[in-house]
C-alpha positions in Angstrom: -5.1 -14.0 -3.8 -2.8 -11.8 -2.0 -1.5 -8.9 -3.6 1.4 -7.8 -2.2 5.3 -6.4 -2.4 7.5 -7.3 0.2 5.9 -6.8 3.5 3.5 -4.2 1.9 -0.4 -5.9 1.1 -2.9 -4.1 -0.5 -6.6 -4.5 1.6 -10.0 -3.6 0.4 -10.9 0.3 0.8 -14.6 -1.4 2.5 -13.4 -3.9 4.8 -9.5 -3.9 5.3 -9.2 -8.0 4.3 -6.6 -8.3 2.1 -7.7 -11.1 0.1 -8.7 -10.9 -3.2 -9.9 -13.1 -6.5 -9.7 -12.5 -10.2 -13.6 -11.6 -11.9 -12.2 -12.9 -15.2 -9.8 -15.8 -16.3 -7.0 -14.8 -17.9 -3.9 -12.9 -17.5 -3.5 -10.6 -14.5 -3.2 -7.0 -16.0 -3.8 -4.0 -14.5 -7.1 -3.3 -15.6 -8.0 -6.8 -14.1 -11.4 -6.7 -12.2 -10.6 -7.7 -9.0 -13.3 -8.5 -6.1 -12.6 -8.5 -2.1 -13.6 -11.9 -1.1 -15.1 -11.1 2.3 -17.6 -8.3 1.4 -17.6 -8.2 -2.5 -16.1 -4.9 -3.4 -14.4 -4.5 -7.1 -11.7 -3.3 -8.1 -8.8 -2.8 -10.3 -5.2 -5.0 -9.9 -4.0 -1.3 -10.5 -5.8 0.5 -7.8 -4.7 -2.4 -5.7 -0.7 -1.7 -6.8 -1.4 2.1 -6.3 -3.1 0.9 -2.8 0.2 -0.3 -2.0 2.6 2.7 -3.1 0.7 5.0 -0.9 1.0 2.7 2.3 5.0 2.2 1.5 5.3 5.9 0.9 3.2 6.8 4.3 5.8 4.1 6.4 8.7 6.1 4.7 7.3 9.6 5.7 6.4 8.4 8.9 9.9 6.4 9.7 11.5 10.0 8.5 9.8 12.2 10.6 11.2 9.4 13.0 14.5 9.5 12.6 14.1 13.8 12.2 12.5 13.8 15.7 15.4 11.3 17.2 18.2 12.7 15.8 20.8 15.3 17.7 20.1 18.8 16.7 23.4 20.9 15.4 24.6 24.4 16.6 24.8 27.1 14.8 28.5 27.9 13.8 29.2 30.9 15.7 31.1 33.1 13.1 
């Protein structure tokens, strides 16, 4: 399973993959036990969902400081 929003995919903190599979059957809640299929790792369905608010919010710091270093720089108003 792929846990993502939008274009945004949370990957394991070991190996980067960014597929995952449920330990338990059941419900998907965010104390879920989640494991990385390529190397094993566990986790939570919520540290997964946090995984992905920190990458969204490091694209929209780094597409500001974009657009800040792009933009025309304003004069002073002489008074």
């Amino acid at each position: 399973m792929i846990v993502s929003i939008r274009d945004v995919s949370a990957r394991c903190a070991r190996c980067g993959e960014t597929d995952f599979r449920q330990q338990d059957s059941g419900a998907l809640r965010l104390a879920t036990v989640m494991r990385c299929v390529t190397c094993g790792r566990e986790t939570t369905y919520r540290a997964l969902l946090d995984s992905i608010g920190e990458e969204a919010m490091r694209r929209a710091n780094e597409a500001l400081a974009k657009l800040k270093k792009n933009s025309p720089r304003r004069r002073k108003a002489r008074k």
